[in-house]
N, C-alpha and C positions, 0 to 999 in steps of 0.2 A: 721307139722307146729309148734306146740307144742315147740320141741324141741328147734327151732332158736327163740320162743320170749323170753325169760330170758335172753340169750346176748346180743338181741336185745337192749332190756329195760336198761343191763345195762350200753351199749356202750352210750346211750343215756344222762343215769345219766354221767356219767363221762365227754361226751362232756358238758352236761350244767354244772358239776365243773369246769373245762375248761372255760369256756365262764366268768362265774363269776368270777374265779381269774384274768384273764384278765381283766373284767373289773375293779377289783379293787386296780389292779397297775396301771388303764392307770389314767391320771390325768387331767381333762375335764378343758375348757377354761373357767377363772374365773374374775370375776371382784376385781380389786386391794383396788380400790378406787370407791364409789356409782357413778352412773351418774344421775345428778341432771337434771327432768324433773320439767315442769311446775306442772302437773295432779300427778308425783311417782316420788317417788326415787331407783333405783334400784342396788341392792346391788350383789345381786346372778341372773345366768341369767336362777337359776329355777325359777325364780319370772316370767317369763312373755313365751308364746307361740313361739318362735323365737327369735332371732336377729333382722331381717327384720322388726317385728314388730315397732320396736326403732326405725328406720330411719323416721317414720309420727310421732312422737311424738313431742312438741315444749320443745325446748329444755329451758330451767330458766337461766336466765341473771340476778339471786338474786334479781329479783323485779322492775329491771330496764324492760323499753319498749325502749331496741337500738337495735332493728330488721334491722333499716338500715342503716348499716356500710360496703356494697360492692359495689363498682362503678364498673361501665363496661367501664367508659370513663374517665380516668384520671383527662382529661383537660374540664368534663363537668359534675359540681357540679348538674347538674339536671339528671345522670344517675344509681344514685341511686336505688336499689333494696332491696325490703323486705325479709329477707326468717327468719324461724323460727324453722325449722326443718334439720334434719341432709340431707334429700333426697333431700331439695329444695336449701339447702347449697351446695351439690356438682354440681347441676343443674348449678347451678350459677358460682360456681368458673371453670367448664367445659368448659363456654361460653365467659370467660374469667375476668367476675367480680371478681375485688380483694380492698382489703381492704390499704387506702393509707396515712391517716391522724393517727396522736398517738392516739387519740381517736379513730377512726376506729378498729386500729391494736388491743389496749386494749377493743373493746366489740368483736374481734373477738377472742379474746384467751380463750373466754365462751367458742365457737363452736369447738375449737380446744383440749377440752377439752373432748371433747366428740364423734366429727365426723372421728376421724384417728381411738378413740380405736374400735369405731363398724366397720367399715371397715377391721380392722385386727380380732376381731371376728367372723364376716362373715365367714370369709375364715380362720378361722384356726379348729382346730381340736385336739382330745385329746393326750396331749403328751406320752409318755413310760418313760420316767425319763427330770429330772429338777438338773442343776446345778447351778441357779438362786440363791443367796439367799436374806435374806432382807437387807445388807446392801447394798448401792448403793455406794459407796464408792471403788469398783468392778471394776465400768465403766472404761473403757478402755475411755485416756484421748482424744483420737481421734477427740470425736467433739467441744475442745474448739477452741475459734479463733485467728488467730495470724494476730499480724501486723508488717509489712516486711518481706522481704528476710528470715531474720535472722531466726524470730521464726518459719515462716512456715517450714523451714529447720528443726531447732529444732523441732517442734512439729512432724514433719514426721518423723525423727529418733527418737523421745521416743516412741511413737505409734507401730514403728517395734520393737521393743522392749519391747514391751508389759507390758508398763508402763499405770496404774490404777492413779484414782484420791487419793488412798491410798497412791503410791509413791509422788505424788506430793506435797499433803499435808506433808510429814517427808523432802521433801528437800524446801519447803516454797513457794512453785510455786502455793500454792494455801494457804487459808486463812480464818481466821472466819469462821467456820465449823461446822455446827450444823446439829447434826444427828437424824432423827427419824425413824421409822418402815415406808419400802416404800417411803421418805421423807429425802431429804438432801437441804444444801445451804451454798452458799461457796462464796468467794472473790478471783477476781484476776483480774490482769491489767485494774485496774480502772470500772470493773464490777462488779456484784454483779447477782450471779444465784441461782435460787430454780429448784429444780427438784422434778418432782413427776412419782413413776409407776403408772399406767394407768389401766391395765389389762394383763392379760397371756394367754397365747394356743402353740399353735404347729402350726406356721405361713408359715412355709417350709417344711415341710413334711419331717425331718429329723429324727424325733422320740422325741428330745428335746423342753423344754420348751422354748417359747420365749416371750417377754415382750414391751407392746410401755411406753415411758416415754414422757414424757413433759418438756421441758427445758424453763424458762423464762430465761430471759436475760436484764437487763436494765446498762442501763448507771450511776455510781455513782453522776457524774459529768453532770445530764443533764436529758433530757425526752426520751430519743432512748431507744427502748426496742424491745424486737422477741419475738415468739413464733414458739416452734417449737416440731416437735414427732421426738423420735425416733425408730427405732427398736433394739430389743436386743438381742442378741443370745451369749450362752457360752454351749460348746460342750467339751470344755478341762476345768476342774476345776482348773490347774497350772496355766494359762491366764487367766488374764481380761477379762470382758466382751468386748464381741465386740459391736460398736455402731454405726449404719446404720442410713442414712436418711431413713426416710416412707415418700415414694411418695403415699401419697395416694390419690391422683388426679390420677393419670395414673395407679396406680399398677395393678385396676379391672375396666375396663371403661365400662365393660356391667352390674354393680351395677346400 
């Protein structure tokens, strides 16, 4: 018996070098930007026992008490609902509660702020390589919006074409452009957009890193504004980022 424990031991040692250099290319889901709790702020999500644990947590409206900004009934200013956490927020918008007044919309871009990137945490996983980098400037111009014919056309052939908000800014189609780390904002057709990443992981099980962002959107010329996540994936460094809606209502409905 002798004899086979030394290869034993060493096949042993070598599978846990193995195991450790694997772990330390793979590259674990991370927070981009803190999510601002009432009780924490959390930055890294060694800081806390789970993900899961987040969704009970009340989430910080900077001070403000506008908990109830989601109707279930459009037409019945008395069907207002509280919710202050990310799990009693999905409860809610499930059931069909949604948010319908600009006030409304702007205390719900706190919760959007917060309840798509844990959702895409949940379920993602650590990547094997990342062609993300920090400028967002990347994105692929896919999710701006167009009005008429005309530009939807247009905007659908620059997009197969794998035209970046980079391209658009050098041919003027975008505007006022200020750049920071994870953080852009930009001009065009009478809008005015900030964008922020959110957090990263491996959301497809692809091996690549992926990314939800936050697009605001208001109107230069007025009070209309959105909120909205995206998802981000880029798998070819030559391309753009690709830029998906996150359904994240529907994406995991047994969350």
């Amino acid at each position: 018996m002798k004899r086979y424990r030394l290869p034993i031991i060493f096949a042993l040692l070598v599978l846990a070098c193995v195991l450790e250099l694997v772990e330390r290319s793979s590259i674990k889901p991370r927070i981009v930007q803190p999510f601002e709790f009432e009780e924490l702020t959390v930055s890294s999500f060694d800081q806390v026992p789970d993900v899961d644990s987040l969704f009970d947590q009340k989430i910080s409206m900077g001070g403000q008490d506008g908990y109830e900004f989601l109707r279930l009934d459009i037409e019945d200013n008395n069907s207002y609902v509280r919710v202050e956490t990310a799990g009693q927020y999905l409860e809610m918008r499930r059931k069909g509660a949604a948010p319908y007044t600009t006030y409304d919309i702007t205390m719900d871009s706190w919760f959007k702020r917060i309840v798509p990137p844990l959702v895409f945490a949940k379920h993602s996983s650590a990547s094997k390589r990342s062609l993300l980098g920090d400028n967002l400037m990347d994105l692929s111009v896919s999710f701006l919006p167009w009005f008429g014919s005309e530009e939807k056309d247009r905007l659908e052939s620059d997009t197969a074409k794998g035209f970046s908000l980079a391209d658009y800014l050098k041919n003027g189609r975008i505007e006022t452009v200020k750049k920071s780390e994870n953080r852009i904002s930009f001009e065009t057709s009478g809008m005015r957009y900030s964008i922020d990443e959110l957090v990263r992981g491996d959301y497809d099980g692809d091996g690549y890193e992926d990314s939800i962002i936050k697009c605001n959107m208001h109107y230069i010329e007025g009070t209309g504004r959105s909120y909205t996540c995206y998802i981000v994936k880029r798998t070819d460094e030559s391309k753009a980022c690709a830029v998906e809606y996150f359904d994240y209502l529907t994406a995991h409905k047994a969350l």
